[in-house]
N, C-alpha and C positions, 0 to 999 in steps of 0.2 A: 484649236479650232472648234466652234460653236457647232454642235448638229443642225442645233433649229435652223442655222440658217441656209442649212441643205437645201431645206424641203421647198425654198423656192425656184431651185434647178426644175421643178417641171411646171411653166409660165403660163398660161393659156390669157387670149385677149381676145377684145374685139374692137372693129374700127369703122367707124364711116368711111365710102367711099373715096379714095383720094388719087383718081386718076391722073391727076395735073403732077405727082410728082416724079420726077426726072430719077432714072438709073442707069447705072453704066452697066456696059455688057458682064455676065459672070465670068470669071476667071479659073480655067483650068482644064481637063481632058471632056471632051464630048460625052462621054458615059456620065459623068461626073455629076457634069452641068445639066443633063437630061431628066436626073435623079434627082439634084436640089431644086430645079425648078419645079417638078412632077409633086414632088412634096410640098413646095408653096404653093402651089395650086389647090390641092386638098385642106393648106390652110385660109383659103380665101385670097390667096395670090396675090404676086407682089406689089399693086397698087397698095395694097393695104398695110404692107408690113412695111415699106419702103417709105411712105408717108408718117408712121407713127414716131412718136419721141419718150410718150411716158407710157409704162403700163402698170395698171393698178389690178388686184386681185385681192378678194376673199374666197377664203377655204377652209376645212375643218379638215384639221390633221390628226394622225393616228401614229403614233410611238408604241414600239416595242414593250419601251422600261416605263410608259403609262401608265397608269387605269384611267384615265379620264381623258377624252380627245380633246384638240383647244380649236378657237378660232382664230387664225390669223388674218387679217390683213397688211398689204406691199404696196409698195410704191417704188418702180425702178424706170432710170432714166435709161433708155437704151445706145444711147452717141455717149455720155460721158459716164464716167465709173462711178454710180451715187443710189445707195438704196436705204428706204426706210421700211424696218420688219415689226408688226405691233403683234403681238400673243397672246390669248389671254383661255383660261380655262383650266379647272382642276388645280393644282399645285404650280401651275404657271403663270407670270404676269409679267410681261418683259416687253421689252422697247431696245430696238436695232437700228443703228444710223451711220452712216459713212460716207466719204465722199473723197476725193483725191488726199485730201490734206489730211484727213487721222478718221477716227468711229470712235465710236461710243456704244454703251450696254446699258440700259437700268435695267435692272433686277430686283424683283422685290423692295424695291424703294433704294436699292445702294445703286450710284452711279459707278460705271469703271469706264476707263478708257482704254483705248483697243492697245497693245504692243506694237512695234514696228513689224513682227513679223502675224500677225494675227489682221493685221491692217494690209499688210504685202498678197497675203493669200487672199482674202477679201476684192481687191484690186484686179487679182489674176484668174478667180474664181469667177466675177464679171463677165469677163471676158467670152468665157466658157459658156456660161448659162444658155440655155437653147431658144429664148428669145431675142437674147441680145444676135447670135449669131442667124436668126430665121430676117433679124434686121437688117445683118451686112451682106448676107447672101442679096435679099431684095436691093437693095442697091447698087449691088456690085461695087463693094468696096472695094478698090485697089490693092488693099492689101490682104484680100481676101481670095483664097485661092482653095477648088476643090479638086478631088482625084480619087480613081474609085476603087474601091476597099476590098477584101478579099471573096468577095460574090456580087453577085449582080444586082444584090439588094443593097448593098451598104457604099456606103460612100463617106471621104475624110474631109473637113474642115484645116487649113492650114492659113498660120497667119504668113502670108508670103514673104514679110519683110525682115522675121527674125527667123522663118521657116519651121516656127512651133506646131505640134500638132494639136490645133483648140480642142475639136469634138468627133467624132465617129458617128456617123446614124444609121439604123437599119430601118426601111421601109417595106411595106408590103405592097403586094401586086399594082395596089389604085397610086401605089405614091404616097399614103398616111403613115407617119412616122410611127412604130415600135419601140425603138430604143433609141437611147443616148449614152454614150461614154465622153467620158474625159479622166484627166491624169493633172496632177499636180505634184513634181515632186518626185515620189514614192507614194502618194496615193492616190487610187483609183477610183473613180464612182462610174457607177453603172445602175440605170435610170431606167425603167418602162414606161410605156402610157397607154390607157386605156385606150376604147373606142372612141371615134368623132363624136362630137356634139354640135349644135348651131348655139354659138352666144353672137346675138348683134349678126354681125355680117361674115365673120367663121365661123371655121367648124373647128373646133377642137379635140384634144381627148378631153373626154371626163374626167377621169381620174389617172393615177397612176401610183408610183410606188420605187424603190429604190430594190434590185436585184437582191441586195443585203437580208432584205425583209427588216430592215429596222424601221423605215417608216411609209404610212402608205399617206394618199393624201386622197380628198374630191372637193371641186370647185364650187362656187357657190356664185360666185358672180365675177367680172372681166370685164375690164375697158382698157382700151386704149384711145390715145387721144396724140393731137399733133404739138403739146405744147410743153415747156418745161415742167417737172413737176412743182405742184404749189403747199407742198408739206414742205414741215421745215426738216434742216438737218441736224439743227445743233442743240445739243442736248439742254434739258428744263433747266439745268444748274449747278454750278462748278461746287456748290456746297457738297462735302461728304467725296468728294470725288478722287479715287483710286488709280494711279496705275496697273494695268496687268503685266503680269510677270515677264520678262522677256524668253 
């Protein structure tokens, strides 16, 4: 599994108004649902995250094992499993893309293509990401179900269908989210995020950073938008191209 592509676990966006779209009730204990909503509301609230489809972000990232930060830009689709990661800075230059059907990496000019389990986690990691999930809460995806955590600050993310637990959050007093967890497996990630900001029509954190201390990240600009994404997925060309290891 790719670090770099960690560092998209902390998403921040912004979106035009879109009061006209339609959500179902949230799903789960009244503490729960008091908590996830209290928290989309400090995001700019559920109009806004419930209407979006694509969100795009640039940021300048900070690595551990660096000396030199990069600049990324994203592109994720938040209804289907598909992101595209561009890096560039210091000793890095790389290109990240996936979608149901396989991924892809350029690296310094080599193409590789993802493994079946390097592609599985990627798929499952999706899922996880805290914008994807600040999406289905706004919507009240059916299969989306919350229950509250071990204080009165935190509260759990479950996919109700397969009864997985996606995400953990901690909020503080207004409702603005502190942290993220999730679990894949046998491993853990554990997330923070700085204070609010306004980009567009949220407020977001600024910045944020992985519990680990391996990597910190601050945003540099956020949209969201209500329509598929319009980058491609599929990589510049089969020439030179590698499978990864299983």
């Amino acid at each position: 599994m790719c670090r770099t592509t960690l560092i998209v676990t902390l998403l921040l966006s912004i979106l035009t108004p879109l009061s006209h779209v339609s959500a179902e009730p949230l799903r789960g204990d009244k503490e729960a649902i008091a908590l996830a909503e209290r928290m989309l509301q400090t995001l700019g609230g559920k109009a806004e995250w419930a209407g979006g489809r694509t969100i795009s972000v640039e940021l300048t990232g900070y690595y551990a094992r660096e000396q030199e930060p990069w600049r990324e830009i994203f592109w994720m689709d938040l209804e289907a499993p598909r992101g595209r990661f561009e890096l560039k800075g210091g000793a890095v230059d790389r290109v990240i893309a996936w979608t149901t059907d396989g991924g892809w990496e350029l690296d310094g000019g080599t193409l590789e293509t993802f493994s079946s389990d390097r592609h599985a986690f990627e798929i499952e990691y999706w899922k996880r990401q805290p914008v994807v999930i600040f999406h289905r809460l706004a919507r009240g995806v059916p299969a989306t179900r919350v229950e509250k955590g071990d204080n009165e600050f935190r509260f759990d993310v479950f996919d109700a269908e397969s009864g997985t637990l996606l995400a953990q959050f901690a909020v503080n007093m207004k409702g603005e989210p502190i942290k993220w967890g999730s679990s894949i497996g046998e491993q853990e990630f554990e997330h923070f995020f700085g204070p609010l900001q306004s980009y567009g029509g949220l407020h977001m954190p600024k910045w944020g950073g992985s519990i680990s201390a391996v990597w910190r990240y601050e945003h540099i600009d956020v949209a969201l938008t209500t329509s598929p994404p319009s980058v491609s997925f599929e990589p510049p060309s089969e020439r030179g191209t590698k499978a990864s290891p299983e």
